[in-house]
C-alpha positions in Angstrom: 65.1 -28.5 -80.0 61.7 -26.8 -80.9 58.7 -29.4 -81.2 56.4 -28.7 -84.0 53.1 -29.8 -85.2 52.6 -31.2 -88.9 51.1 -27.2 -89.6 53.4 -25.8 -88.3 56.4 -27.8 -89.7 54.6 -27.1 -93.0 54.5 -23.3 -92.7 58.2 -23.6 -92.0 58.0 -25.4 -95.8 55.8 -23.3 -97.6 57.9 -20.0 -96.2 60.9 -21.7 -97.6 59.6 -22.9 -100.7 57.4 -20.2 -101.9 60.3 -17.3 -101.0 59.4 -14.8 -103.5 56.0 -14.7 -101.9 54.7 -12.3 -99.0 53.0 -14.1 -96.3 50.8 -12.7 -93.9 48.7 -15.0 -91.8 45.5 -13.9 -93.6 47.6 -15.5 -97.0 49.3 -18.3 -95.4 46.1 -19.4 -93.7 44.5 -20.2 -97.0 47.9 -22.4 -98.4 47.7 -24.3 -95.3 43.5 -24.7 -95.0 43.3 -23.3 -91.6 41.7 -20.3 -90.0 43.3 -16.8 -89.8 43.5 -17.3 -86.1 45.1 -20.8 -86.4 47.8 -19.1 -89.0 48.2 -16.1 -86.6 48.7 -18.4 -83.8 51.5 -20.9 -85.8 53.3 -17.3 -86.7 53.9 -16.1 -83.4 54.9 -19.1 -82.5 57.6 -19.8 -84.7 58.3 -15.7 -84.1 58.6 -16.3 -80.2 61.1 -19.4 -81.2 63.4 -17.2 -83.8 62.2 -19.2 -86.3 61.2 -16.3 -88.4 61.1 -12.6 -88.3 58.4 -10.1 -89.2 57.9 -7.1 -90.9 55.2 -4.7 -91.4 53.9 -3.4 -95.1 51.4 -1.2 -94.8 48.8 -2.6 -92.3 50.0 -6.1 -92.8 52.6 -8.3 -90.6 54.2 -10.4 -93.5 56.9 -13.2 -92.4 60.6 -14.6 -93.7 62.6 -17.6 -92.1 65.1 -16.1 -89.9 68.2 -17.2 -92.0 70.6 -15.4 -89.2 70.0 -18.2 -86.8 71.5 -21.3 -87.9 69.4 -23.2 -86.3 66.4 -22.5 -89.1 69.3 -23.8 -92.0 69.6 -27.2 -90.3 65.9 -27.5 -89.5 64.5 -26.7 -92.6 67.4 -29.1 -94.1 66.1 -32.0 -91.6 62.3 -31.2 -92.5 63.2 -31.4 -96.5 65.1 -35.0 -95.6 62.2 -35.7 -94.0 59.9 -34.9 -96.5 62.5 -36.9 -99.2 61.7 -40.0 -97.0 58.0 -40.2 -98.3 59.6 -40.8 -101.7 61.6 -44.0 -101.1 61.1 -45.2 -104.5 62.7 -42.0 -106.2 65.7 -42.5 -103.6 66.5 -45.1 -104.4 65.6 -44.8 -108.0 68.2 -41.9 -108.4 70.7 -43.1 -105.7 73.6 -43.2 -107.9 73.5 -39.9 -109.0 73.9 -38.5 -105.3 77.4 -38.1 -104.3 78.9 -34.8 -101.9 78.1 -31.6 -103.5 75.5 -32.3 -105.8 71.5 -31.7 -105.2 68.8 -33.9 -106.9 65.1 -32.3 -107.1 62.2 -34.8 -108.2 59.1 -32.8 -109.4 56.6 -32.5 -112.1 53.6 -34.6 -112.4 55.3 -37.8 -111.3 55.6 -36.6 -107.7 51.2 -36.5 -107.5 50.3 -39.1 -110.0 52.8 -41.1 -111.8 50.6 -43.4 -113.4 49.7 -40.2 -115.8 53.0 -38.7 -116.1 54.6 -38.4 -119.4 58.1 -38.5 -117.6 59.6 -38.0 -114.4 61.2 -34.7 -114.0 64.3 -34.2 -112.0 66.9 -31.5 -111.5 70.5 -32.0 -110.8 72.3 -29.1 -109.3 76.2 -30.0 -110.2 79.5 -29.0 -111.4 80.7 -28.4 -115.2 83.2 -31.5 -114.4 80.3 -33.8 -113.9 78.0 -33.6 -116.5 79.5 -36.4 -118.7 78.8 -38.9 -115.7 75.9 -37.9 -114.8 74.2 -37.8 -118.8 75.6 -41.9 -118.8 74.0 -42.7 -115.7 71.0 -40.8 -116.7 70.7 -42.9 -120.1 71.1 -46.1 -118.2 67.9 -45.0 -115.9 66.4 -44.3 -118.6 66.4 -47.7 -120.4 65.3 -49.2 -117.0 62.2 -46.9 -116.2 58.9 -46.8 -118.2 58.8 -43.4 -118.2 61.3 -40.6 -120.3 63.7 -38.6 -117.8 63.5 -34.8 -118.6 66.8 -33.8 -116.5 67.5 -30.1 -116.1 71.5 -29.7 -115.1 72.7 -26.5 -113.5 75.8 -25.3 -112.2 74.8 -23.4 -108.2 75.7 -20.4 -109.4 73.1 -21.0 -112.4 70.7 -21.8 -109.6 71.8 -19.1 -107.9 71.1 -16.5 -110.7 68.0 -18.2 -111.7 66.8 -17.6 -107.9 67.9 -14.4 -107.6 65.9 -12.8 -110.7 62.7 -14.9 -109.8 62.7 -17.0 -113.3 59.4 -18.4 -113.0 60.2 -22.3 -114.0 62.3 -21.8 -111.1 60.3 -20.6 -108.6 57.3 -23.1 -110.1 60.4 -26.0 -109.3 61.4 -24.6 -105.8 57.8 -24.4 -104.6 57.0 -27.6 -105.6 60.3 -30.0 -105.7 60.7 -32.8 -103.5 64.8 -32.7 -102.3 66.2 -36.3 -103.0 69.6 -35.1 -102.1 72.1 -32.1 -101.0 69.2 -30.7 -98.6 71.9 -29.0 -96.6 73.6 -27.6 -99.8 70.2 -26.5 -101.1 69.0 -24.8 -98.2 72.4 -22.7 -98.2 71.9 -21.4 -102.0 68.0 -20.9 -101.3 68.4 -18.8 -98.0 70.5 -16.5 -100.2 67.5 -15.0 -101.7 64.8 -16.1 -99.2 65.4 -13.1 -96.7 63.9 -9.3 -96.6 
């Protein structure tokens, strides 16, 4: 198992969330607030561990998650759980909407300062089949919490598509969503288009 520090599990993060961006370690350095050398030095790291793979543009050394190991898929699965776990309260919130196949984003406003939100934003990655269910237990929620749900529902293959021609709502979601549920299903659409 590779041992990272808190930067260098959040490059893995920001890579993966932010894949229709180039990083270099000149770029990366200033979404993490570290030095160029301190960026340069978390890269090759994660390089010498296959973590992720490089390629040169021009004069600059820009990096992917290397997608063809399988270990990256499960450890940037485990690092989204983990991250999930700082938002207990949304868990549990939206608990009943998780069940095998689905995958529940929280993001918007609510995720940085509730108290101001107008509503709490979530999107539910499911099938056709489920949308019924899922709209009742939304409207139940919704009479519980203070705040209006705005739910997004797609299909993965609308994700999928949505991904693929870099919509930017999308990409605004991706980059910024907290994964209540279906990391593992998630990071298997996402690494689709994540790659060179």
């Amino acid at each position: 198992m590779v041992l990272l520090t808190p930067k260098e599990r959040e490059t893995v993060l920001v890579l993966f969330k932010e894949y229709a961006t180039f990083y270099n370690a000149h770029t990366i350095s200033k979404v993490l607030t570290i030095s160029h050398a301190g960026a340069q030095k978390i890269l090759k790291k994660l390089l010498c561990e296959n973590l992720v793979v490089s390629k040169t543009i021009g004069k600059s050394i820009i990096y992917k998650l290397n997608f063809i190991d399988p270990y990256v898929s499960q450890l940037v699965a485990f690092l989204l759980a983990d991250e999930a776990n700082e938002f207990k309260r949304w868990k549990e919130e939206f608990k009943e909407l998780f069940k095998l196949g689905r995958i529940i984003l929280f993001f918007g406003s609510a995720i940085t300062d509730y108290a101001h939100a107008h509503d709490i934003d979530v999107m539910i990655v499911l099938e056709n089949k489920d949308v019924k269910e899922v709209m009742v237990l939304l409207k139940k929620k919704e009479e519980i919490l203070p705040k209006k749900i705005h739910a997004i529902q797609l299909t993965r293959q609308d994700l999928l598509e949505n991904l693929k021609k870099r919509d930017k709502a999308i990409i605004g979601i991706v980059k910024n969503a907290i994964i209540l549920y279906g990391q593992d299903t998630y990071v298997g659409i996402v690494k689709h288009v994540a790659s060179f």
